[in-house]
mmCIF file as gemmi writes it, N, C-alpha and C atoms, coordinates in Angstrom:
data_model
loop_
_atom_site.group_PDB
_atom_site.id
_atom_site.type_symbol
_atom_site.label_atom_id
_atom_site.label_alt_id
_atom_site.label_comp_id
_atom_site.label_asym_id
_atom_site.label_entity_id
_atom_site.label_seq_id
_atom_site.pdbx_PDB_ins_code
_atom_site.Cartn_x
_atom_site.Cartn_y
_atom_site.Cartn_z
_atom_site.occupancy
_atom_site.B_iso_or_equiv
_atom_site.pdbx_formal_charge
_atom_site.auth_seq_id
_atom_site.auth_asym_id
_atom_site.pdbx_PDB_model_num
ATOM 1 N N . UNK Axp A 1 ? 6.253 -11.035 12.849 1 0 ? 1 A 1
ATOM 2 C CA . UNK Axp A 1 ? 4.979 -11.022 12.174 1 0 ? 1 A 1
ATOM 3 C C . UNK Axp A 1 ? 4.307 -12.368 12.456 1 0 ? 1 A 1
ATOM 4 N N . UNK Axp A 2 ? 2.854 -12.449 12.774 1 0 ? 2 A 1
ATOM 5 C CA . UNK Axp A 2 ? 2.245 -13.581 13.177 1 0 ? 2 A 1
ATOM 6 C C . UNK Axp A 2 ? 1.563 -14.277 12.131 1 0 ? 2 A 1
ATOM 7 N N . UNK Axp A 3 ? 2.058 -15.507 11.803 1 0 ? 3 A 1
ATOM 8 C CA . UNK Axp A 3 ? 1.674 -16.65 11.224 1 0 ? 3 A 1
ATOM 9 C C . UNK Axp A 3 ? 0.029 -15.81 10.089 1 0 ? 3 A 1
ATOM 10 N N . UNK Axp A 4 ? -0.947 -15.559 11.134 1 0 ? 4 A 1
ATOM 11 C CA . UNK Axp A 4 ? -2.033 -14.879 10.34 1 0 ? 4 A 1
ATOM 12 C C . UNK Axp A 4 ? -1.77 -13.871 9.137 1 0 ? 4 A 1
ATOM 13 N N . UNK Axp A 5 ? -0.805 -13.218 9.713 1 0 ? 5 A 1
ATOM 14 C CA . UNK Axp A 5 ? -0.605 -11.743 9.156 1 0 ? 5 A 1
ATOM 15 C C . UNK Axp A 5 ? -0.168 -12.233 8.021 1 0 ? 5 A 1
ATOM 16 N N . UNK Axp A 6 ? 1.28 -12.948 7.96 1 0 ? 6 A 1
ATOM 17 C CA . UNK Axp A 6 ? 1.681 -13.836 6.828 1 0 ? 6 A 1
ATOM 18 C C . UNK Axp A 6 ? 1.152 -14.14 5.935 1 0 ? 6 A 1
ATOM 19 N N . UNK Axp A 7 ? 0.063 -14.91 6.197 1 0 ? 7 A 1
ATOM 20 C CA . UNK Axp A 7 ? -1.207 -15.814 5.347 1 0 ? 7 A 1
ATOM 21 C C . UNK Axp A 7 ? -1.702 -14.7 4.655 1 0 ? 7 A 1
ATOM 22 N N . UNK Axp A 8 ? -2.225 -13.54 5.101 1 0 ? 8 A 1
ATOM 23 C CA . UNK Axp A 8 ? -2.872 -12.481 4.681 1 0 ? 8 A 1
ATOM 24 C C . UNK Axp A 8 ? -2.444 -11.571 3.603 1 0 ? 8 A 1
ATOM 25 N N . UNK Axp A 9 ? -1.308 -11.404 4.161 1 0 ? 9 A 1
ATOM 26 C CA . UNK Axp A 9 ? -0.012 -10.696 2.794 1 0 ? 9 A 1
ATOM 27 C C . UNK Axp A 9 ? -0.453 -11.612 2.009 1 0 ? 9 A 1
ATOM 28 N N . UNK Axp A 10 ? 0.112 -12.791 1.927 1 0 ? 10 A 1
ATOM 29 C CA . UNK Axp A 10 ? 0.834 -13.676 1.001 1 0 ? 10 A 1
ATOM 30 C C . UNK Axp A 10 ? -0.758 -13.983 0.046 1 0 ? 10 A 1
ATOM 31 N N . UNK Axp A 11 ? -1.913 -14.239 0.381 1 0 ? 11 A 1
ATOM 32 C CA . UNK Axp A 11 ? -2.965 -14.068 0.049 1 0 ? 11 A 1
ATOM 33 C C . UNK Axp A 11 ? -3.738 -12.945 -0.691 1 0 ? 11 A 1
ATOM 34 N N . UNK Axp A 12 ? -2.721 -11.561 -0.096 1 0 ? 12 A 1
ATOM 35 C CA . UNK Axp A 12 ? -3.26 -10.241 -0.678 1 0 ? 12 A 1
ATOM 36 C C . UNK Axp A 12 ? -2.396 -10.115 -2.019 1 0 ? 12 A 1
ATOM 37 N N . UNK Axp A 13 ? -0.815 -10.441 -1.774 1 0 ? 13 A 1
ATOM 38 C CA . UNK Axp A 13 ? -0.201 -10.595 -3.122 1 0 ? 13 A 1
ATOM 39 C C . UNK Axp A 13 ? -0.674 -11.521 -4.198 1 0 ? 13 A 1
ATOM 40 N N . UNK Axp A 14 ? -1.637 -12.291 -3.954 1 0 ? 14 A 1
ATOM 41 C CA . UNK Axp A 14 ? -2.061 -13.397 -4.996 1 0 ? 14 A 1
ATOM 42 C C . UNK Axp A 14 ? -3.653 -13.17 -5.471 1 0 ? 14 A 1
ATOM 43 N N . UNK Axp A 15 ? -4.235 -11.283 -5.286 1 0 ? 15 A 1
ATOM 44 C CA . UNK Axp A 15 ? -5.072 -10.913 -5.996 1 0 ? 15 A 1
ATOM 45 C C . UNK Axp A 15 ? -4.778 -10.134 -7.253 1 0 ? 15 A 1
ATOM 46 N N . UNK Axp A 16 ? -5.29 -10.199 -8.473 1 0 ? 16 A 1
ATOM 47 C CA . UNK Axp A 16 ? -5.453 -9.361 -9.447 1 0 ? 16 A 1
ATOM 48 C C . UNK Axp A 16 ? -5.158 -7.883 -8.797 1 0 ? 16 A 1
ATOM 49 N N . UNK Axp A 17 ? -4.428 -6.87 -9.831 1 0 ? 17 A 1
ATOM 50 C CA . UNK Axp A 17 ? -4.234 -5.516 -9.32 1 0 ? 17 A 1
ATOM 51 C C . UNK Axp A 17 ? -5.694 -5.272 -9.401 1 0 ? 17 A 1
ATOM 52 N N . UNK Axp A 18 ? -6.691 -5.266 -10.204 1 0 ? 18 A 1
ATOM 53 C CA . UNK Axp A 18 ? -8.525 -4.775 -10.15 1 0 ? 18 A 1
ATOM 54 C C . UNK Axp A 18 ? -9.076 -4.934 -8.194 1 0 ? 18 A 1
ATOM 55 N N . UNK Axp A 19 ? -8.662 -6.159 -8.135 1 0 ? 19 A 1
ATOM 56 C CA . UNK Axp A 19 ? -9.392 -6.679 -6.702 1 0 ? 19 A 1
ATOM 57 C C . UNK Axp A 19 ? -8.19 -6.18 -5.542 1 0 ? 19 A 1
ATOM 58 N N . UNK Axp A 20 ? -7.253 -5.868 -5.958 1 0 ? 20 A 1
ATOM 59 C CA . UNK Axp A 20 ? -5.905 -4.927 -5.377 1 0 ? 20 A 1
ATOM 60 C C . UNK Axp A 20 ? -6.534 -3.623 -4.708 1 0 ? 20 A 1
ATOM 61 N N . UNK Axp A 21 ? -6.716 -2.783 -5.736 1 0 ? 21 A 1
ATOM 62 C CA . UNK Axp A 21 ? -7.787 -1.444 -5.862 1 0 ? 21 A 1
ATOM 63 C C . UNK Axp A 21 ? -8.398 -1.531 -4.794 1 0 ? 21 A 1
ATOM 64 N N . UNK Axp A 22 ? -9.227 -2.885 -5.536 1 0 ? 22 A 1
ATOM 65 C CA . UNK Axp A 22 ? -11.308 -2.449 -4.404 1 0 ? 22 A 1
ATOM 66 C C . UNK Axp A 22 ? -10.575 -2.621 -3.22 1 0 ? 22 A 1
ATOM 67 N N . UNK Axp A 23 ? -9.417 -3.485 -2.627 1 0 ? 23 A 1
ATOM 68 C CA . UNK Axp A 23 ? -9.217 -3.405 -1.197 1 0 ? 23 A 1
ATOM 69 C C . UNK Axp A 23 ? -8.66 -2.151 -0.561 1 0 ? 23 A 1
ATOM 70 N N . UNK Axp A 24 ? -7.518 -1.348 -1.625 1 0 ? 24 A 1
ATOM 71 C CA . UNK Axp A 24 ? -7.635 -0.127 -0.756 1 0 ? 24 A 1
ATOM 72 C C . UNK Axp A 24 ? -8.441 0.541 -0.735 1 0 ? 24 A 1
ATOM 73 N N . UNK Axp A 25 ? -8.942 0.309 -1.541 1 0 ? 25 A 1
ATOM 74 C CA . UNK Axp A 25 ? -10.899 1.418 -1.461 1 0 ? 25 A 1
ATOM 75 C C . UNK Axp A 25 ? -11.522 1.02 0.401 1 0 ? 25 A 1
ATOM 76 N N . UNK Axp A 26 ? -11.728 0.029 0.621 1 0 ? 26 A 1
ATOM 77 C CA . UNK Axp A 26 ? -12.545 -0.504 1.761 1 0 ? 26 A 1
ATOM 78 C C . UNK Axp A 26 ? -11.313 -0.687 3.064 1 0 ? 26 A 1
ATOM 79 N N . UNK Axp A 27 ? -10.122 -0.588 3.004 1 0 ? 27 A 1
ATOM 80 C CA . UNK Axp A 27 ? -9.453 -1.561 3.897 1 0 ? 27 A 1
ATOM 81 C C . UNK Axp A 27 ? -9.211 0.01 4.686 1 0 ? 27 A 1
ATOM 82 N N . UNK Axp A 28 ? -9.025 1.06 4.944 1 0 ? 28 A 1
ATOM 83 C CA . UNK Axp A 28 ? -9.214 2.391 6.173 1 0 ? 28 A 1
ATOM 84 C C . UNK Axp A 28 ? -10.656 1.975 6.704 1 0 ? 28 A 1
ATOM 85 N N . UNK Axp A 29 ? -11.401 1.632 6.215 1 0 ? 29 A 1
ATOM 86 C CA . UNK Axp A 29 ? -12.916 1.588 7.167 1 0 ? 29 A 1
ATOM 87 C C . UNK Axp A 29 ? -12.687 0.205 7.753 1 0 ? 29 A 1
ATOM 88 N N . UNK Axp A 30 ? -12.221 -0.682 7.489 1 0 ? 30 A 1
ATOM 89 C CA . UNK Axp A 30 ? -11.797 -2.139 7.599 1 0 ? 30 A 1
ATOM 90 C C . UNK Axp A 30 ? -11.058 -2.642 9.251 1 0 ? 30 A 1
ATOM 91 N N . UNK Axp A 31 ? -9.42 -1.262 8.672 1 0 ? 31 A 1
ATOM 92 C CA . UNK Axp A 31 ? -8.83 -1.156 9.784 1 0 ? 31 A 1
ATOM 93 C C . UNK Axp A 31 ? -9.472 0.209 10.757 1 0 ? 31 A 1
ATOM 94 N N . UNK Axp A 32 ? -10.359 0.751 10.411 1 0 ? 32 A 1
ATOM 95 C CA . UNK Axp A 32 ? -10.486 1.301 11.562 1 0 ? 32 A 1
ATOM 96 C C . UNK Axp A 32 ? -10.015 2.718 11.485 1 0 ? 32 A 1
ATOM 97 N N . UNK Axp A 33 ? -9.247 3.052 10.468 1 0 ? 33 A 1
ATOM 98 C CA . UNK Axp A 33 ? -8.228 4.355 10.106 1 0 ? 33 A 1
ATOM 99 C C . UNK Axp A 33 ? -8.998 5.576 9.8 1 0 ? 33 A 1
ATOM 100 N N . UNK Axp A 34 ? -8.672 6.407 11.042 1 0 ? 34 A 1
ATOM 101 C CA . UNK Axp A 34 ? -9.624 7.917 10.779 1 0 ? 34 A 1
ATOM 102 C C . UNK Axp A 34 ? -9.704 8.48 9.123 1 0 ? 34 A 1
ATOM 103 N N . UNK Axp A 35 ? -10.803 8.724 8.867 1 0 ? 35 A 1
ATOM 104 C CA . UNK Axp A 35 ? -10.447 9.353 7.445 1 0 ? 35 A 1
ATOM 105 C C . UNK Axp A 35 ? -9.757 10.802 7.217 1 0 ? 35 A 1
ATOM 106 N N . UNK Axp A 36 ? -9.427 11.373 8.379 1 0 ? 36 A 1
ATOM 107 C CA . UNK Axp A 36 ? -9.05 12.633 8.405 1 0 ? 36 A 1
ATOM 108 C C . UNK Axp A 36 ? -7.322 12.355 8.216 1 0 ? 36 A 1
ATOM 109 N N . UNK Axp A 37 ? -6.979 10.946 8.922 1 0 ? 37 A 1
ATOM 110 C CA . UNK Axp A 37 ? -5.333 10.413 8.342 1 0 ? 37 A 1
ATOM 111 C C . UNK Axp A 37 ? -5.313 9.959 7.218 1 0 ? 37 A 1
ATOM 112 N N . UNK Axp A 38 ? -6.392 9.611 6.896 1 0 ? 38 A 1
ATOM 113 C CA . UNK Axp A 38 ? -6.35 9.138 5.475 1 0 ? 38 A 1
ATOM 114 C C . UNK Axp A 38 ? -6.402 10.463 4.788 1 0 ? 38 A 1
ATOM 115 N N . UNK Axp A 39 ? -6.838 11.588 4.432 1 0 ? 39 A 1
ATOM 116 C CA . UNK Axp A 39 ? -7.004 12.589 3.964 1 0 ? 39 A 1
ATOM 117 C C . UNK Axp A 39 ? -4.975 13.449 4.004 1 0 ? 39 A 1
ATOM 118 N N . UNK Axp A 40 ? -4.363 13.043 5.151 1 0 ? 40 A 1
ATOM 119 C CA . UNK Axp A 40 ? -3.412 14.072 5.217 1 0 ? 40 A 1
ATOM 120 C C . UNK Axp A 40 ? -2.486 12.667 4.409 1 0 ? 40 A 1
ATOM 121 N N . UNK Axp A 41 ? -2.514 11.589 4.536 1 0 ? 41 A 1
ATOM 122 C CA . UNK Axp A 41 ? -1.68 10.43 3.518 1 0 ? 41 A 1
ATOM 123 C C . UNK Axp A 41 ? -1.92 11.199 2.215 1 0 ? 41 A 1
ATOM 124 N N . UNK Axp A 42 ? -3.347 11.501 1.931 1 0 ? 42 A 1
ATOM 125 C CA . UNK Axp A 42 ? -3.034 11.582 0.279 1 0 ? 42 A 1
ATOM 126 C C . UNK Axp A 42 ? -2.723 13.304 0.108 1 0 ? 42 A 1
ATOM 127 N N . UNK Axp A 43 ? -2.514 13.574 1.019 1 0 ? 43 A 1
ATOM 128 C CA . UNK Axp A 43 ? -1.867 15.205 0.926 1 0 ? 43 A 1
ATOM 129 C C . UNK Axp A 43 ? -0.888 15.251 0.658 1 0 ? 43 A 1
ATOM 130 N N . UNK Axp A 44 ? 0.058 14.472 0.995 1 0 ? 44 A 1
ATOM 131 C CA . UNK Axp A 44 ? 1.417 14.315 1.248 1 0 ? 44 A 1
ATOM 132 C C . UNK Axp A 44 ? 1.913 13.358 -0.239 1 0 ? 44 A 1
ATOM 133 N N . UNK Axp A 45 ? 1.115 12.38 -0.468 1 0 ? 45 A 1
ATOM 134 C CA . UNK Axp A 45 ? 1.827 12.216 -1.737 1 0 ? 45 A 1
ATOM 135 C C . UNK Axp A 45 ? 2.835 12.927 -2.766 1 0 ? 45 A 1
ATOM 136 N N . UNK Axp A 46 ? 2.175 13.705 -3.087 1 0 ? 46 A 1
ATOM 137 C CA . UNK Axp A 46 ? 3.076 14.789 -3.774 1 0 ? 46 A 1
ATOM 138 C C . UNK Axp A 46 ? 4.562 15.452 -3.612 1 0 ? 46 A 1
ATOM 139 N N . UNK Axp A 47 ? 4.35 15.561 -2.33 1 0 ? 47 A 1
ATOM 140 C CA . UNK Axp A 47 ? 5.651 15.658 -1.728 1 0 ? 47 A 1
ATOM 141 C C . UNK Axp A 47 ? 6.802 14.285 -2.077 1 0 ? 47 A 1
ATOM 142 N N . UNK Axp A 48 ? 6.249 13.409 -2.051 1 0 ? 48 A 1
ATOM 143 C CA . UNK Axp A 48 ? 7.282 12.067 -2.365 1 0 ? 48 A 1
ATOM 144 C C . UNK Axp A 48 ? 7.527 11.66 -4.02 1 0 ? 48 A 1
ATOM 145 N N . UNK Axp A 49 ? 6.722 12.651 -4.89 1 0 ? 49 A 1
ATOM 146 C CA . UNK Axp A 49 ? 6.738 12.246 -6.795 1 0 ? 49 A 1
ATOM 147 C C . UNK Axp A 49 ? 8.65 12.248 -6.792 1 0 ? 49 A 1
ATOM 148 N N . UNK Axp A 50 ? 9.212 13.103 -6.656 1 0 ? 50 A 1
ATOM 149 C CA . UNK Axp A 50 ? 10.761 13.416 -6.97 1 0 ? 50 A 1
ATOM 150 C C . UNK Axp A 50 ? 11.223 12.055 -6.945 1 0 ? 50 A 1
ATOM 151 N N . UNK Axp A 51 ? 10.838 11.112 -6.087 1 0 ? 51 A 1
ATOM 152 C CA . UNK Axp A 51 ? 11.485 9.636 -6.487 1 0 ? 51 A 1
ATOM 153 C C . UNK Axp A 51 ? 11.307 8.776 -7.252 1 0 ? 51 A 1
ATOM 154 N N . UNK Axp A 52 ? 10.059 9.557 -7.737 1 0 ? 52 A 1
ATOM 155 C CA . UNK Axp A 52 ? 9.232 8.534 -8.855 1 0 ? 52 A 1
ATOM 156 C C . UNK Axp A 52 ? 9.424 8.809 -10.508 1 0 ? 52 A 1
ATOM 157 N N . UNK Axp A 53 ? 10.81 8.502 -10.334 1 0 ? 53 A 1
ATOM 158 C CA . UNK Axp A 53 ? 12.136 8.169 -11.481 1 0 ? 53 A 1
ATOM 159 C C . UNK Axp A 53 ? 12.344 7.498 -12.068 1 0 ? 53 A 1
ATOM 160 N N . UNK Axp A 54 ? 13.218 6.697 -13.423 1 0 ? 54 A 1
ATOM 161 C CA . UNK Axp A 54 ? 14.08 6.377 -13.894 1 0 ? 54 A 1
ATOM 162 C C . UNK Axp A 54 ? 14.996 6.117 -13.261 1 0 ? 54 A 1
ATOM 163 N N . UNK Axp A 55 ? 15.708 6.906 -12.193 1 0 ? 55 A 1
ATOM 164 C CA . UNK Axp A 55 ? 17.112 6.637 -11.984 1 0 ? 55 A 1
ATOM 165 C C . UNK Axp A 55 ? 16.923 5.811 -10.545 1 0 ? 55 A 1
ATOM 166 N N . UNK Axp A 56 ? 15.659 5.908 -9.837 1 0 ? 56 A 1
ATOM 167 C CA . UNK Axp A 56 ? 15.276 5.356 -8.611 1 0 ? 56 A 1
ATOM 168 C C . UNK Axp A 56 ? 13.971 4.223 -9.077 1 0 ? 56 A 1
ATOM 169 N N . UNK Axp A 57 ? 14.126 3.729 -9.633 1 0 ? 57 A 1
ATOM 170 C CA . UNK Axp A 57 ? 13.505 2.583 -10.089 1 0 ? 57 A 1
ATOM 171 C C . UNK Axp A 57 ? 14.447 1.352 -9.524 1 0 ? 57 A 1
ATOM 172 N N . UNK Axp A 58 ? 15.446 0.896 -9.798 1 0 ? 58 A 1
ATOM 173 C CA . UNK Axp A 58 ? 16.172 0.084 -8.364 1 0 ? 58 A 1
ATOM 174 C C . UNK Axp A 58 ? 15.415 -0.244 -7.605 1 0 ? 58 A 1
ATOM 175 N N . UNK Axp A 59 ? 15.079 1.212 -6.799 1 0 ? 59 A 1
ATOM 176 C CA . UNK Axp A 59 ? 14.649 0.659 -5.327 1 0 ? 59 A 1
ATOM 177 C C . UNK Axp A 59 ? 13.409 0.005 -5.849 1 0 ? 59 A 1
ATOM 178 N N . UNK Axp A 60 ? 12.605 0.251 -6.396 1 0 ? 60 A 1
ATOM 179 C CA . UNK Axp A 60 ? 11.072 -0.622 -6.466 1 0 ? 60 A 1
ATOM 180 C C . UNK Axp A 60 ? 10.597 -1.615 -6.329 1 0 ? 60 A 1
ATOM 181 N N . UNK Axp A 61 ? 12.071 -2.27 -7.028 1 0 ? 61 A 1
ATOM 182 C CA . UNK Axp A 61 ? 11.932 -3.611 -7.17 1 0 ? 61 A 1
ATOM 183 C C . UNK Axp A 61 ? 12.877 -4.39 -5.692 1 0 ? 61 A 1
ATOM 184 N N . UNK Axp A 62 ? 13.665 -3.46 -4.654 1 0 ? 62 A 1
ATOM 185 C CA . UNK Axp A 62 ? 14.045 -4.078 -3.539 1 0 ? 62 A 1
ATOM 186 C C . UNK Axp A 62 ? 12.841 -4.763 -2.75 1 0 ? 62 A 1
ATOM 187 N N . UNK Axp A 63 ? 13.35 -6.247 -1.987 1 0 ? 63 A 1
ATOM 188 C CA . UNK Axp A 63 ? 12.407 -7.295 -1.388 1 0 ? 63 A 1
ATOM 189 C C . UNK Axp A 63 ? 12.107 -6.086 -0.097 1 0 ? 63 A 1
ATOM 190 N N . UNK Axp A 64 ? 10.763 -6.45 0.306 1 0 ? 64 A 1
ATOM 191 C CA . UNK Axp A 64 ? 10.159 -6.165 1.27 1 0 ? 64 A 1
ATOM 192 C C . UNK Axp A 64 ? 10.507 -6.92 2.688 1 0 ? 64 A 1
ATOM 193 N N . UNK Axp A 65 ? 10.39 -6.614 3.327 1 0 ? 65 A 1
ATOM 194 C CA . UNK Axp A 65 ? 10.484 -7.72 4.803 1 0 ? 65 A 1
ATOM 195 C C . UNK Axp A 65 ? 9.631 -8.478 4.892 1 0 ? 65 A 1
């Protein structure tokens, strides 16, 4: 991961969840991301609720790379 990218995370983790939001609101037109992939992402959500547990709460809190 390049030095920028870094800065950027580490910068995106140090907004309010409110200003969290407005960026996924804007950041598919941002990067460039067809809205028609964006459309089948939030299709698919649903399919992934079964983990969204009590007993799989663990993982949530595992570090990211």
């Amino acid at each position: 991961m390049s030095t920028d990218v870094a800065e950027l995370i580490r910068r995106i983790q140090g907004l309010p969840h409110d200003k969290k939001r407005e960026l996924m609101q804007i950041l598919p037109s941002v990067l460039d991301i067809d809205p028609e992939d964006m459309a089948w992402l939030k299709a698919s959500e649903p399919s992934f609720q079964f983990w969204d547990n009590p007993e799989d709460e663990i993982y949530d809190r595992l570090p990211t790379r």
